[in-house]
N, C-alpha and C positions, 0 to 999 in steps of 0.2 A: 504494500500500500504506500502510495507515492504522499510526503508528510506536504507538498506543494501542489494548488490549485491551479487547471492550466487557465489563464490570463485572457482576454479577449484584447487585440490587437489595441484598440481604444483606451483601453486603462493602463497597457503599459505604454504609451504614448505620453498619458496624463499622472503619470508615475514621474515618468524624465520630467517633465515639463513641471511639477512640482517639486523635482530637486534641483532642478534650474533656477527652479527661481525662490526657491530658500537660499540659494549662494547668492544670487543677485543681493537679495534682501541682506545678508548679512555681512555683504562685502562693501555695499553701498555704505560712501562717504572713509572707506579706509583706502591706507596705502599698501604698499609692499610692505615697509616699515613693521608697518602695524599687523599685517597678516605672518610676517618675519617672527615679530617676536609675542607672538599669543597664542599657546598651544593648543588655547578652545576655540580659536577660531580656525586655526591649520585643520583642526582634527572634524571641525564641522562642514569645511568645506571639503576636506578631501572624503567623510563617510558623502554626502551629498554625490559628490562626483564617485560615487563608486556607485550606489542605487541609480542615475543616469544609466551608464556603464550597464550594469546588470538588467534594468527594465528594457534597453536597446539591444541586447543582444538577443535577449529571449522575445523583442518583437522579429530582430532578424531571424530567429530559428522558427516562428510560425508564420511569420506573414513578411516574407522577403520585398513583395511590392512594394508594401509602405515603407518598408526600412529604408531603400534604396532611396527613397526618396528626399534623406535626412544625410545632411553635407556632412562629409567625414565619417560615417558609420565604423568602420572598421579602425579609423584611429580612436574613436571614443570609447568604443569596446578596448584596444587596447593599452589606452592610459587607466582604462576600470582596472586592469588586470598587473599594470607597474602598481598602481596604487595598497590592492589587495598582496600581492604577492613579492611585489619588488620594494616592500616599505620602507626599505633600509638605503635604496637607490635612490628616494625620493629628493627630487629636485626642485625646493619652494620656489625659487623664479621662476620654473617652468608652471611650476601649480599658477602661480598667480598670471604668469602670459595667457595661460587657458581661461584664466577668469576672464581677463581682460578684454583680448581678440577672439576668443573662442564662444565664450557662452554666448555675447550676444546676437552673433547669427543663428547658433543650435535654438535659443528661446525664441526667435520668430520664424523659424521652422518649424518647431513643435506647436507652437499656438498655432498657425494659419493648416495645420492636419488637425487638430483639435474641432476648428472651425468649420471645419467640412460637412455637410449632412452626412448621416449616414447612409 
């Protein structure tokens, strides 16, 4: 018996798209500086970017159309996976460049597939 529910394309969509944008929110008004030296905030944005990460890959493994459609797929899954696995490699300027340049095209990606009818 499998202890995980399988997902409808749509929610793990709205999974990413709400931990997008908890980093937005908690990044918003900080620097480098300040994501440099606050380990609650390192450690919340990088669980955040790891749930992205995982809701995207398990939309790429049932519904490859909509994946595809989401800029970067396969780098996003695999910063999920330096994140999870490569902890000890982790590179905060790089963390914080994906906040930077990165999230805010993934977050109006994710919202405008949100906004689609079904």
């Amino acid at each position: 018996m499998s202890l995980f529910l399988r997902r409808d394309p749509k929610s793990l969509v709205w999974d990413a798209r709400e931990a997008a944008d908890v980093i937005a929110g908690i990044t918003a008004e900080k620097t480098f500086a300040d994501f440099d030296q606050d380990i609650l905030l390192r450690s919340a944005v990088e669980r955040q970017f790891e749930i992205v990460g995982e809701a995207l890959a398990q939309l790429a493994r049932i519904d490859a159309e909509t994946a595809r459609r989401i800029p970067d797929l396969r780098e996003i899954i695999a910063f999920r996976n330096v994140l999870i696995h490569g902890y000890a490699l982790i590179d905060r300027a790089r963390v914080w460049r994906v906040v930077e340049e990165n999230l805010p095209p993934l977050r109006a990606a994710l919202a405008r597939l949100l906004a689609e009818p079904e």
